[in-house]
C-alpha positions, 0 to 999 in steps of 0.5 A: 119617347121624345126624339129631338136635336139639340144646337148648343150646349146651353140647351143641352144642360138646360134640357137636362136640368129639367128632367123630372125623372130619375136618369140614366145615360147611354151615349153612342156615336151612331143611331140603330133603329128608328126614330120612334124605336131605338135599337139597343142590343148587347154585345152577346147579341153582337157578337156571340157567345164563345162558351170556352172563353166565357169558362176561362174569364170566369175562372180567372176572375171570379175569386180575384173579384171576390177577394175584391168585392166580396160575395157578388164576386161569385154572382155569374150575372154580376161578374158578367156585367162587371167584367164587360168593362173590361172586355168581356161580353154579357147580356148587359147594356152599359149606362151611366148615372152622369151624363158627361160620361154618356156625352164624352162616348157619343163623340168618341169613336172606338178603334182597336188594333193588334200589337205584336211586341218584342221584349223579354222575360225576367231572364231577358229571354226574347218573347213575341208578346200579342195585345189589343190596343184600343183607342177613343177619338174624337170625329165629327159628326152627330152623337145621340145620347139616349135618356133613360128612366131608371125607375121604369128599366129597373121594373122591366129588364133590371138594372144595378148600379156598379158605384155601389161598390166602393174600394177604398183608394182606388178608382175601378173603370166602372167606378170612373164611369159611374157605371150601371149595368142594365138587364139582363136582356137575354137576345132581346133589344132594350124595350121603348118604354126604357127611353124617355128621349133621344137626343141628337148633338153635335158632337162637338158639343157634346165634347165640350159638355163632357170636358167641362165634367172632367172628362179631358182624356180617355184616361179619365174614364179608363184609369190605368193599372195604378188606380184599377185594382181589376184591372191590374188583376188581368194585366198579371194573369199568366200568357198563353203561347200561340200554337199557330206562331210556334217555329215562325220566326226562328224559334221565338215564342209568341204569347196571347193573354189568357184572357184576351181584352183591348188596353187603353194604355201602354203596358209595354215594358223590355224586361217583363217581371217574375210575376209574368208567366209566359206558359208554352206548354211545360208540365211538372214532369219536365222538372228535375223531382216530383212535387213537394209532398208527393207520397211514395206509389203516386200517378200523374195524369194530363186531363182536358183544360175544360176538366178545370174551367167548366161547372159540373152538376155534383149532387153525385159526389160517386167519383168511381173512376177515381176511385178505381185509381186510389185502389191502385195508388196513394195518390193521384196527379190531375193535371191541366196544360194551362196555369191559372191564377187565383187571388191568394197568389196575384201579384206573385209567380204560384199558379194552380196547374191542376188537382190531387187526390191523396189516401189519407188514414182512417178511409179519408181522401185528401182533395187539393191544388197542384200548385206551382212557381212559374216565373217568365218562361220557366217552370221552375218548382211544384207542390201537392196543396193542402185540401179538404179531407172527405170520407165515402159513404156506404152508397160511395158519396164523398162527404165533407170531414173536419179535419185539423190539416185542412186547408185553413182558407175557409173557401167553399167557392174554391173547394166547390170547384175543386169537387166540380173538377172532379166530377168532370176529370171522372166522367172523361177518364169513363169516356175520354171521347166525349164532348167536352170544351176545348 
């Protein structure tokens, strides 16, 4: 690896005219390691894991980025690297295939701060909402833009390339950053055989470099929700009140999003509109009737919000606890204290709150979504969704039937979820104290 300083831009765009291999760029404000060594680590590595807000992007945004990307949508590792443009942490080092993007974050230095922001809901009720604004700017001093050679990260640790995925009419973050994830590294440094150089800039130059690739502002690299379908995706997930604030100020309710992310624009509004959901805690049996399609002797439930969010082993589809229940009732009402959103229902105001299993004629068993309509702070309908139809086996296994009133949606991702669940929601009513994410 070479390791050299560089005194103007003229020599900087002629070094890297000459590059013989294939590149990749990663810029950074400052230098970790040493000269012959760099130290490039991940955000995992950084930071840590939190295994509950892992589960929670996960869920919210999988099937959102499945409707949008396809099949990799449902790729742990690709949505992991995909997503940490956004704010989540992986297992990934981000680079870029132009260098004027490496260039423009080797001169700007990342800040961030929290905003609490007084507006209202579609009935122009006041609310506290909680945000993470994160700004790039300029400082002086030294930048170091590593050179990588692609060829060889792809032989070692792998590496994909996020601008092959192509929405048309839309300019994503990673796309505007022509993205490339590299790893996964799993807790280890990026290997010195990945570098080809390092150099060492001034970062004024290196500004200058980046401005004359088109990257005048910050918005050049993170395009706002008109333009970042995924984006927009996390700014309509529902909000969550915050526990430890409930009474601090004369009743006034105080949200965090769902998944929590820094924004790189204002997205403050004074009335917040009906696709908002701020949940604080309501259930379907504060409404004033039962669900659409509840059939008569049904039972409702609260089950642990990990019951949804985590994956299950489900080879053993024997769901004997529930089964014991649907001797006793026609159905059964499994709900979570939380809403989530999947792609069907972005932009809207419907969110599933939890899952039903219903009696069904000729010893079928109908699984689907309990599903409801949440706009601003109210909860204002629910319904039972139509499911997949199973059928117990002589050894009590649930196995998939065809049946004309099934849910036409063909997703097996979201149905596999749904059996997951199940399998979780009947493990804790065997034990309700076991160990499970909160």
């Amino acid at each position: 690896m070479r390791s050299l300083t560089v005194h103007s831009k003229t020599e900087l765009e002629e070094y890297l005219r000459s590059l013989s291999i294939r590149p990749l760029y990663r810029g950074q404000i400052s230098h970790f390691g040493s000269l012959a060594s760099p130290s490039a680590t991940t955000s995992f590595d950084r930071h840590g894991c939190i295994p509950p807000e892992m589960f929670r992007w996960w869920n919210y945004t999988s099937d959102i980025l499945a409707a949008l990307i396809g099949e990799k949508g449902h790729s742990l590792p690709f949505v992991e690297g995909l997503l940490q443009h956004y704010g989540w942490r992986s297992w990934y080092l981000d680079a870029s295939t132009d260098a004027g993007v490496a260039a423009w974050f080797a001169s700007h230095k990342f800040s961030e701060a929290t905003a609490m922001e007084l507006c209202e809901d579609c009935f122009e009720r006041g609310v506290m909402l909680r945000k993470r604004y994160a700004t790039y700017s300029f400082e002086p001093g030294p930048g170091h833009l590593y050179i990588l050679n692609h060829d060889i990260v792809e032989a070692t640790v792998g590496a994909f390339d996020l601008t092959a995925i192509y929405l048309e009419g839309w300019q994503p973050r990673f796309a505007a950053q022509s993205a490339v994830m590299v790893g996964p590294l799993q807790g280890r440094p990026l290997p010195r055989e990945c570098y080809h150089a390092h150099l060492t800039v001034d970062r004024s130059i290196l500004q200058q470099y980046s401005l004359e690739r088109g990257f005048k502002s910050q918005g050049d690299l993170f395009p706002g929700r008109g333009l970042d379908p995924v984006l927009s995706a996390l700014l309509d997930l529902p909000w969550n009140e915050i526990q430890a604030a409930k009474n601090a100020l004369n009743g006034l309710k105080f949200f965090r999003r769902a998944v929590e992310f820094p924004e790189y624009s204002n997205s403050w509004t004074k009335i917040l509109p009906n696709r908002v959901a701020l949940f604080h805690g309501t259930s379907i049996e504060d409404l004033p009737k039962s669900p659409d399609g509840t059939p008569e002797n049904t039972i409702s439930m609260r089950v642990p919000i990990s019951t949804m969010l985590g994956q299950a082993d489900v080879v053993d589809t024997k769901f004997r606890e529930i089964h014991k229940l649907l001797g006793e009732y026609n159905c059964i009402i499994f709900e979570i204290d939380d809403l989530m959103q999947h792609a069907p229902h972005q932009g809207h105001h419907l969110y599933s709150k939890g899952l039903t299993v219903a009696k069904k004629a000729d010893d079928l068993i109908e699984v689907g979504a309990l599903l409801v309509e949440h706009q601003g702070l109210e909860l204002m309908s629910a319904g039972l969704n139509v499911g997949w139809y199973y059928r117990p086996d002589a050894s009590g296994n649930w196995i998939k039937v065809n049946h004309p009133q099934e849910c036409p949606c063909g997703n097996v991702e979201v149905h596999g979820r749904h059996i997951s669940a199940l399998r979780m929601i009947d493990s804790w009513l065997a034990d309700p104290s076991s160990t499970l994410l909160s």
